[in-house]
N, C-alpha and C positions, 0 to 999 in steps of 0.2 A: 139719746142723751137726755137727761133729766133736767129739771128747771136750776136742781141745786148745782148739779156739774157746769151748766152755763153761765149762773152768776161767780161760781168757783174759776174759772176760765177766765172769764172778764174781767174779774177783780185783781187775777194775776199780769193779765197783759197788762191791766193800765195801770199798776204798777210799773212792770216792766218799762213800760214806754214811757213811765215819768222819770227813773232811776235813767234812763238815755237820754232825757231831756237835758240836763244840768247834773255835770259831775264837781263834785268839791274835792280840796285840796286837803283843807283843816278847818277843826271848828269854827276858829273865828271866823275865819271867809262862811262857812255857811250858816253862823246867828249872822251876820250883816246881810246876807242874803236872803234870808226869811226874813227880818226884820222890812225887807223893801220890796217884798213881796204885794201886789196889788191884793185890796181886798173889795172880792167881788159880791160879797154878801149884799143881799138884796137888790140888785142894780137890774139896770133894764138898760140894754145895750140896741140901736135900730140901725138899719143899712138902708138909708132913701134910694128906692131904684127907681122912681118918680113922685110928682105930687101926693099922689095919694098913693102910693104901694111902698111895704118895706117889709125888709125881714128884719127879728129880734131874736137875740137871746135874753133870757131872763134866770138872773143865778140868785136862788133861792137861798135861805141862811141856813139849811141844813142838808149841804151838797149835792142837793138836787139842783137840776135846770132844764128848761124850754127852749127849743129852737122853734120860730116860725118861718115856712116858706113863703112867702106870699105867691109863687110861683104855683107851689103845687096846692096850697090853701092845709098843708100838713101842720101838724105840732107833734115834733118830736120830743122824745121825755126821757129824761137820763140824771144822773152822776157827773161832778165835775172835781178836776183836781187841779190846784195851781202849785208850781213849784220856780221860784225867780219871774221869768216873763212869759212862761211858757202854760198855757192851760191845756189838757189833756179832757175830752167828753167821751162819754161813754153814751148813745142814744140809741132810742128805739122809735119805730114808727107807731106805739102806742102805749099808753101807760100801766097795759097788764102784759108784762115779756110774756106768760103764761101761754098766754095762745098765740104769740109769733117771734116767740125766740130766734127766727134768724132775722128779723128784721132789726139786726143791729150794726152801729157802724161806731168806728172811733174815730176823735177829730183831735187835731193838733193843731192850734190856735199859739198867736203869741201876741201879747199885750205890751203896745208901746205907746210912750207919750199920749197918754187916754183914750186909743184905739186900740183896736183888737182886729186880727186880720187871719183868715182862716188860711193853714198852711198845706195842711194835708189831712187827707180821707183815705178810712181803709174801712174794707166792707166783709164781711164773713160769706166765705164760700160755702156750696154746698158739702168741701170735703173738710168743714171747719178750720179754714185757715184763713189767716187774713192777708185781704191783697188791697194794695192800694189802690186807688180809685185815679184814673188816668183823667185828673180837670184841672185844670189852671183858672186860677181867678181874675181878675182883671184888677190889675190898681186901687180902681176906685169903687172897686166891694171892700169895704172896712166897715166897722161898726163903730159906734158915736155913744158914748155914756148918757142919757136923757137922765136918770133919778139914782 
């Protein structure tokens, strides 16, 4: 499978997965909905998992974004999409798909009361299909608006 068939692929699930995020009824309900949609342009979001260690997202003004682990010492690099409270990521474990196109995952994120709390992971199989990722998070992994 080629580079253009995997961003073709991906660009259709996270779709897909934003269009199952939130369904509307009627216009009006969805202008007041996008109107009150969070806007994540430029922000740097951190998770204190001690003094000194944290993870971040960082959502860029032109639909890119960074995940840091502080765990694994990764920065993963992707596409973000928000639609009401729900943000959809598209990430890679490096910034050229080119040479590891399967190393990609979607996340399903939702933003509340100026935290953000990671809801679900699905990870591409070897037979190209996505499966979700069997982790629960703990409470008090949310992430904190800093800028």
């Amino acid at each position: 499978m080629n580079m253009k068939h995997i961003v073709k692929i991906n660009s259709i699930i996270l779709l897909l997965v934003c269009i199952g995020c939130v369904s509307f009824t009627d216009k009006k309900q969805k202008k007041e909905q996008i109107d009150k949609q969070p806007n994540l342009t430029n922000t740097k979001w951190i998770s204190p998992l001690s003094e000194d260690l944290q993870d971040y997202f960082i959502f860029e003004n032109n639909g890119k974004c960074k995940f840091y682990s502080c765990e694994t010492g990764n920065t993963h690099y992707g596409i973000y999409f928000v639609m009401d409270t729900c943000i959809i990521l598209s990430l890679s474990d490096n910034e050229f798909r080119e040479n590891h196109p399967r190393d990609i995952c979607l996340e399903k994120l939702s933003i509340l009361n100026d935290t953000i709390y990671i809801n679900e992971i699905y990870d591409l199989d070897e037979d190209d299909i996505w499966q979700k990722r069997d982790v629960v998070f703990p409470p008090d992994y949310k992430f904190h608006k800093i800028k």
